[in-house]
ROTORSE-326934 format. One line per field, with one value per residue: x, y, z of N, C-alpha, C in turn; residue in three letters; residue number from 0. Coordinates in nm, 4 decimals, padded with zeros to 6 digits. Each point is the difference from the previous one (the first is absolute). Example, Ala and Ser with C-alpha at 12.3 -4.5 7.8 and 13.67 -1.06 7.14 Angstrom:
n.x <- [01.3190,-00.0350]
n.y <- [-00.5690,00.1050]
n.z <- [00.7800,-00.0720]
ca.x <- [-00.0890,00.0820]
ca.y <- [00.1190,00.1190]
ca.z <- [00.0000,00.0060]
c.x <- [00.0900,-00.0770]
c.y <- [00.1200,00.1090]
c.z <- [00.0000,00.0730]
aa <- [ALA,SER]
i <- [0,1]
***
This chain:
n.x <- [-01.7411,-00.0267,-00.0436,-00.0763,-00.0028,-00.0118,-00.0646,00.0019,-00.0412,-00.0566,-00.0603,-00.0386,-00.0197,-00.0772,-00.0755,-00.0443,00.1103,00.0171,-00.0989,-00.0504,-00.0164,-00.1651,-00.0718,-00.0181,00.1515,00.0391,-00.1074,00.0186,00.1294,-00.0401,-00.1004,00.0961,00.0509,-00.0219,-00.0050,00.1555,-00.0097,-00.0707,00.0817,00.1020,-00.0338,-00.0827,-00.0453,-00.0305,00.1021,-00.0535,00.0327,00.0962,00.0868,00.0658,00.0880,-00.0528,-00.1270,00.0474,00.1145,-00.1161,-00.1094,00.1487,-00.0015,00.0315,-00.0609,-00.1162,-00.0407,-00.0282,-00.0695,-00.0106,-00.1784,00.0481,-00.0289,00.1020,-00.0150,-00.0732,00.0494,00.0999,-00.0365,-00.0201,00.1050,00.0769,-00.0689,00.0574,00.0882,-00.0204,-00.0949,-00.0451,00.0222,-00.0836,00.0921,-00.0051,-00.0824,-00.1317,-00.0663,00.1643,00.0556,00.0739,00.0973,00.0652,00.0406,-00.0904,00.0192,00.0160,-00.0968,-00.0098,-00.0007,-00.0908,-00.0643,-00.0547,-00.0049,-00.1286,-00.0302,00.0900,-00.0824,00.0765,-00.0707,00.0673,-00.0292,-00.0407]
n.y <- [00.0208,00.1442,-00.0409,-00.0683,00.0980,00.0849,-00.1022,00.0087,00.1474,00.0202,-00.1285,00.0414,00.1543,-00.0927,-00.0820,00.1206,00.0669,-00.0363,-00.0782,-00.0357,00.0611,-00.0189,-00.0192,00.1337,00.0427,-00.0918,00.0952,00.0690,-00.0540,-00.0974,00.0810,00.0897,-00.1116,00.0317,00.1322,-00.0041,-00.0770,00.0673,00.1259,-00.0793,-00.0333,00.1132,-00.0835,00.1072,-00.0287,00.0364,00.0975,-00.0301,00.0237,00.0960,-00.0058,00.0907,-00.0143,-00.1602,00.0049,00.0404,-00.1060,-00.0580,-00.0310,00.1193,-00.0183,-00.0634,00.0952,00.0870,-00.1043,00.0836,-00.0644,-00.0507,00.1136,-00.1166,-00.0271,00.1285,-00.0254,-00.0209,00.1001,00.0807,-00.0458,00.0480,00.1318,00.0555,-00.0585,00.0023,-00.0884,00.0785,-00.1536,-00.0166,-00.0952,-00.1174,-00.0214,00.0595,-00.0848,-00.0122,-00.0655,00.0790,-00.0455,00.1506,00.0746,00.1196,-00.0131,-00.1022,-00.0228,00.1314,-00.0048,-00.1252,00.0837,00.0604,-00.1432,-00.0701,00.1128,-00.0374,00.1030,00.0272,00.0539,00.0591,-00.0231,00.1717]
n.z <- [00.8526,00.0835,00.0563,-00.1178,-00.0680,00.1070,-00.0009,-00.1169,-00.0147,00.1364,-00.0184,-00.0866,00.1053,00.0816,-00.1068,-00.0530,00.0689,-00.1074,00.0020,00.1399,-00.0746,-00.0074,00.0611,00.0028,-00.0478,00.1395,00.1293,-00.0204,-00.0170,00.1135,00.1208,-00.0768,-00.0035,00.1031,-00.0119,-00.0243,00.0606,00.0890,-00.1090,-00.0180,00.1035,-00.0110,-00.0232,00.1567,-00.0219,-00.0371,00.0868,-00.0790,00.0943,-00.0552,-00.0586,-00.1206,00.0554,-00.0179,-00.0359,-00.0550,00.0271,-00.0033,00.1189,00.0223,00.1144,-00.1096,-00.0413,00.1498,-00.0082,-00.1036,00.0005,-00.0191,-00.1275,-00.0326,00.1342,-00.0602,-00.0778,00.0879,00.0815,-00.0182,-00.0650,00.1574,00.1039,-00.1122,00.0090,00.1166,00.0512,00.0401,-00.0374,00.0675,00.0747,-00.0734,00.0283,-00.0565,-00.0334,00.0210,00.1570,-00.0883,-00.0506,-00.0963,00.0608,-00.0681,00.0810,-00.0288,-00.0879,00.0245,00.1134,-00.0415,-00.0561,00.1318,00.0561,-00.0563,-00.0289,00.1255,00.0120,-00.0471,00.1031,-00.0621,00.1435,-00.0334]
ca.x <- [00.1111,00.1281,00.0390,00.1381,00.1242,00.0997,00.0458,00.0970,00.1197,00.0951,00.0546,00.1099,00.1416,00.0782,00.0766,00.1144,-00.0201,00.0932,-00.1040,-00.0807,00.0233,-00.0913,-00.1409,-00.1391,00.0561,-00.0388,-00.0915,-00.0268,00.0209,-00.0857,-00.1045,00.0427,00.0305,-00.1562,-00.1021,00.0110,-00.0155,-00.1329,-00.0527,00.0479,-00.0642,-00.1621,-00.0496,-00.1022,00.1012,-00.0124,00.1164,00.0792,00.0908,00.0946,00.1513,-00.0115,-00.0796,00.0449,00.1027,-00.0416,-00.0616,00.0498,-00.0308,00.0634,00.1115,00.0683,00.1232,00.1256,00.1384,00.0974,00.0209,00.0606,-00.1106,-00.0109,00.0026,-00.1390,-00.0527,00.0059,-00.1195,-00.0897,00.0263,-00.0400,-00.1028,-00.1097,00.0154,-00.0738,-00.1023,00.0359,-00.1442,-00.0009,-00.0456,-00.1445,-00.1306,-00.0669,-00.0824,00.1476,00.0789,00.1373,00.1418,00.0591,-00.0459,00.0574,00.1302,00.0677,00.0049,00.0845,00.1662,00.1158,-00.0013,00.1907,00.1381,00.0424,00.0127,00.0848,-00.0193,00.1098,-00.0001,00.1282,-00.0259,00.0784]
ca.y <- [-00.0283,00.0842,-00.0648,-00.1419,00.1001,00.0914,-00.0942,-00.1178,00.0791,-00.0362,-00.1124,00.0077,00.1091,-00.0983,-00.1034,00.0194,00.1003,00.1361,00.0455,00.1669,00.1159,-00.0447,-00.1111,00.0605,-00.0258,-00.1378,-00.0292,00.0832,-00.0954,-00.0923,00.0593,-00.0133,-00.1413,-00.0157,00.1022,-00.0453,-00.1540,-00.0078,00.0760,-00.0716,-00.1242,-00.0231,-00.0236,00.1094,00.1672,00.0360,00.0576,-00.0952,00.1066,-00.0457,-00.0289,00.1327,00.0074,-00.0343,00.1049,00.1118,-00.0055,-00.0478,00.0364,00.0652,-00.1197,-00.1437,00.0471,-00.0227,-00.1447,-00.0270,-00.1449,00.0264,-00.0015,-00.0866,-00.0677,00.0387,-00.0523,-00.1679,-00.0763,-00.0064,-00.1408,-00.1737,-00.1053,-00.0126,-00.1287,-00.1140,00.1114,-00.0248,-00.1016,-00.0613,-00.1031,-00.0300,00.0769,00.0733,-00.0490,-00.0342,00.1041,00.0433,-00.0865,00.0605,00.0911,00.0521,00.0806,-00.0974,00.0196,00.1102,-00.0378,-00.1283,00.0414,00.1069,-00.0795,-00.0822,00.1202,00.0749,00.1412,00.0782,00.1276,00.0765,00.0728,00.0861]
ca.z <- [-00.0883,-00.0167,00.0905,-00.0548,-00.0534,00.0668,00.0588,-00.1252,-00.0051,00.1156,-00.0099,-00.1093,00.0027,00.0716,-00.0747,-00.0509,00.0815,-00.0930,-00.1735,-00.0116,00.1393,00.0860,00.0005,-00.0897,-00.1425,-00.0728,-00.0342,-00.1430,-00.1201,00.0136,-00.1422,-00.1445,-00.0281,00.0302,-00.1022,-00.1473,-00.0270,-00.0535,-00.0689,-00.1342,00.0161,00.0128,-00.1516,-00.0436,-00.0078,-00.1764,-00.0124,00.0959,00.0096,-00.0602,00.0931,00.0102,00.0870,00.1494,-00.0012,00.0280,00.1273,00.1168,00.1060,00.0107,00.0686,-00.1045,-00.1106,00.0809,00.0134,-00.1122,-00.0747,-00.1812,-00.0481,-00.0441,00.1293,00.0413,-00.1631,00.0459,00.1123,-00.1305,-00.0976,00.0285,00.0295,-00.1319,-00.0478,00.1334,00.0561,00.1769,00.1255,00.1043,-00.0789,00.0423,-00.0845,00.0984,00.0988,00.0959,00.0803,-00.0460,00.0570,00.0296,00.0500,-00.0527,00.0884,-00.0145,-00.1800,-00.0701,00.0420,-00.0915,-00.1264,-00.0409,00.0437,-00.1329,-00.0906,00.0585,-00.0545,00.1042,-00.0848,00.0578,00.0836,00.0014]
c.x <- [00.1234,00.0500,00.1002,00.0709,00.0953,00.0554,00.0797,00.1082,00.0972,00.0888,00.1137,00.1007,00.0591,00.1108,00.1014,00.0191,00.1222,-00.0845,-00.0730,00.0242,-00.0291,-00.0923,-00.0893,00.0284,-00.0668,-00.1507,-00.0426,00.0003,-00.0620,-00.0990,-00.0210,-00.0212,-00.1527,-00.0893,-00.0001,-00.0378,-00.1426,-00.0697,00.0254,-00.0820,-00.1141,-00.1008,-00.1366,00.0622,00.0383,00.1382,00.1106,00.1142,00.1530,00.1432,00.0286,-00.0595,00.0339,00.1102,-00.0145,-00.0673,00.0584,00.0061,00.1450,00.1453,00.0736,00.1337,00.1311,00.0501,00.1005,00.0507,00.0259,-00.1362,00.0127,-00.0380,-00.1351,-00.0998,00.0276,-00.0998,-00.1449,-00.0312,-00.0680,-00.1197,-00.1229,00.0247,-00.0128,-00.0511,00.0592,-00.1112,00.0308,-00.0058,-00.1872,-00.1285,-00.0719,-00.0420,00.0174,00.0285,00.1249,00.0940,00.0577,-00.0917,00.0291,00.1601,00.1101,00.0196,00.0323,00.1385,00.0775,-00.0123,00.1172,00.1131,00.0501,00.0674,00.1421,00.0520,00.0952,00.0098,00.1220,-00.0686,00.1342,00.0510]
c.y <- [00.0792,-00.1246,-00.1032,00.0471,00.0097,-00.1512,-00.0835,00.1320,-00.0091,-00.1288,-00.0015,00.0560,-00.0795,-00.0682,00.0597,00.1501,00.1121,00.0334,00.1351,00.1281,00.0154,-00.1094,00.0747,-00.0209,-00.1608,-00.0096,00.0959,-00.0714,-00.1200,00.0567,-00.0088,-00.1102,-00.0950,00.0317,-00.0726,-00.1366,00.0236,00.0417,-00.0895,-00.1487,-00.0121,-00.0461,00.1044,00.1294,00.0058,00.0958,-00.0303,00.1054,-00.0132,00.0017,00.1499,00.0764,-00.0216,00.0956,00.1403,00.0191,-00.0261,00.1630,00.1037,-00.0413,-00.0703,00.0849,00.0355,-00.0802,00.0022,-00.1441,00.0183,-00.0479,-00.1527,-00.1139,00.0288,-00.0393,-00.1388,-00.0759,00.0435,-00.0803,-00.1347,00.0264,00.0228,-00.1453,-00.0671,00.0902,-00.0502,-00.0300,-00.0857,-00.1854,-00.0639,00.0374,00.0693,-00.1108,-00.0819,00.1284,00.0195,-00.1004,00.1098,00.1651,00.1242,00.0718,-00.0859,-00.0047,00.1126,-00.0212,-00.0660,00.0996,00.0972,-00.0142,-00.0405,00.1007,00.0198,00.1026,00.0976,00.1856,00.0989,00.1446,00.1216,00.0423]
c.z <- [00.0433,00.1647,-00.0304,-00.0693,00.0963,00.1175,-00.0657,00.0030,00.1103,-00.0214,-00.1210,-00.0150,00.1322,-00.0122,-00.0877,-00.0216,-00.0891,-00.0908,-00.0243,00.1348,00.1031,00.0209,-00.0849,-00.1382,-00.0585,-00.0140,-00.1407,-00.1087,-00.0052,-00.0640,-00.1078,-00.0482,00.0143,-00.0943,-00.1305,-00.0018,00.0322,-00.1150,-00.0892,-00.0223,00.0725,-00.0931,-00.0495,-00.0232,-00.1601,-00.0321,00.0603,00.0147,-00.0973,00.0888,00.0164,00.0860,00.1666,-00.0136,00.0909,00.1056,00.1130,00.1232,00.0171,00.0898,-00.0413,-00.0427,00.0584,00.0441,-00.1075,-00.0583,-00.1695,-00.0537,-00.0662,00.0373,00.0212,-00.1165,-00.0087,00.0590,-00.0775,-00.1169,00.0658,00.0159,-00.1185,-00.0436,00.0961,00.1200,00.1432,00.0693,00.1062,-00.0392,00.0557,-00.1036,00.1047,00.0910,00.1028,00.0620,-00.0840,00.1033,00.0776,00.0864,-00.0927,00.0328,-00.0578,-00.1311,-00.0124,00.0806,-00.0724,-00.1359,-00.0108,00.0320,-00.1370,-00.0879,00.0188,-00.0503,00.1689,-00.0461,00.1234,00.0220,00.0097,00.1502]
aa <- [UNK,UNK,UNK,UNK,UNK,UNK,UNK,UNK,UNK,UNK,UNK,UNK,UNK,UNK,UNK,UNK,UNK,UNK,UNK,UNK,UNK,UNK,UNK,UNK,UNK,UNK,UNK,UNK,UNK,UNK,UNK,UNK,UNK,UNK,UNK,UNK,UNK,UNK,UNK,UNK,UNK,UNK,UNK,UNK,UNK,UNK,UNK,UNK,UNK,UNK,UNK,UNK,UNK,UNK,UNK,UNK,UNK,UNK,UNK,UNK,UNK,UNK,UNK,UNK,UNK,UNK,UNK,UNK,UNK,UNK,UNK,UNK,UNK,UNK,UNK,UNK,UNK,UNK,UNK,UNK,UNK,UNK,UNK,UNK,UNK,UNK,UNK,UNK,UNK,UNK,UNK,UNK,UNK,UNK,UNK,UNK,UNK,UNK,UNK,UNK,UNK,UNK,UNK,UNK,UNK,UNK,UNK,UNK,UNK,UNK,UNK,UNK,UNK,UNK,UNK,UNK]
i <- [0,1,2,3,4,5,6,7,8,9,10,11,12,13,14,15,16,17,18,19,20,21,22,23,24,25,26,27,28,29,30,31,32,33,34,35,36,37,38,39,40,41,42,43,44,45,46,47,48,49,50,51,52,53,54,55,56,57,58,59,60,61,62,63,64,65,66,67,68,69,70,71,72,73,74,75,76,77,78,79,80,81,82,83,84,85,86,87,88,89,90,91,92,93,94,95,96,97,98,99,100,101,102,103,104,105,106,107,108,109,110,111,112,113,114,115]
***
């Protein structure tokens, strides 16, 4: 997994190259985003994390990007209110590659964080 991370991170500070400081920043926060969409939408995870929680857990890095804590409670909102899947069912090859569905997800978001 840290492999399709740090490979969607390269590609993304590619594509778009004022957002984050670094490639590790993007892979950190990917993580994050990751974690939480699994924690929030596992149907065996009895504890589900709060916006309070993710807040807190975010990755130290995360925080030196100086993304506005509102923008970070943003992406939290969404993906408690839509999960981040792949299209298809299981028992289909996926249309999309995961690399591709979180790309279109944080395109869609157009979430722009002002890099210090």
């Amino acid at each position: 997994m840290n492999c399709i991370i740090q490979k969607f991170a390269k590609r993304y500070c590619e594509d778009n190259p004022n957002v984050f400081k670094n490639e590790n920043n993007a892979c950190l926060l990917t993580y994050d985003v990751i974690r939480l969409n699994a924690n929030l939408h596992n149907s065996k995870n009895w504890k589900k994390m709060t916006k309070f929680e993710f807040l807190n857990k975010l990755s130290f890095q995360t925080m030196e990007e100086n993304i506005p804590r509102e923008q970070l409670e943003e992406i939290y909102d969404s993906i408690l209110l839509e999960e981040i899947k792949l299209k298809g069912d299981d028992s289909k090859i996926p249309n999309d590659s995961f690399l591709d569905k979180l790309r279109s997800w944080w395109i869609s978001k157009k979430w722009c964080f002002n890099v210090v």
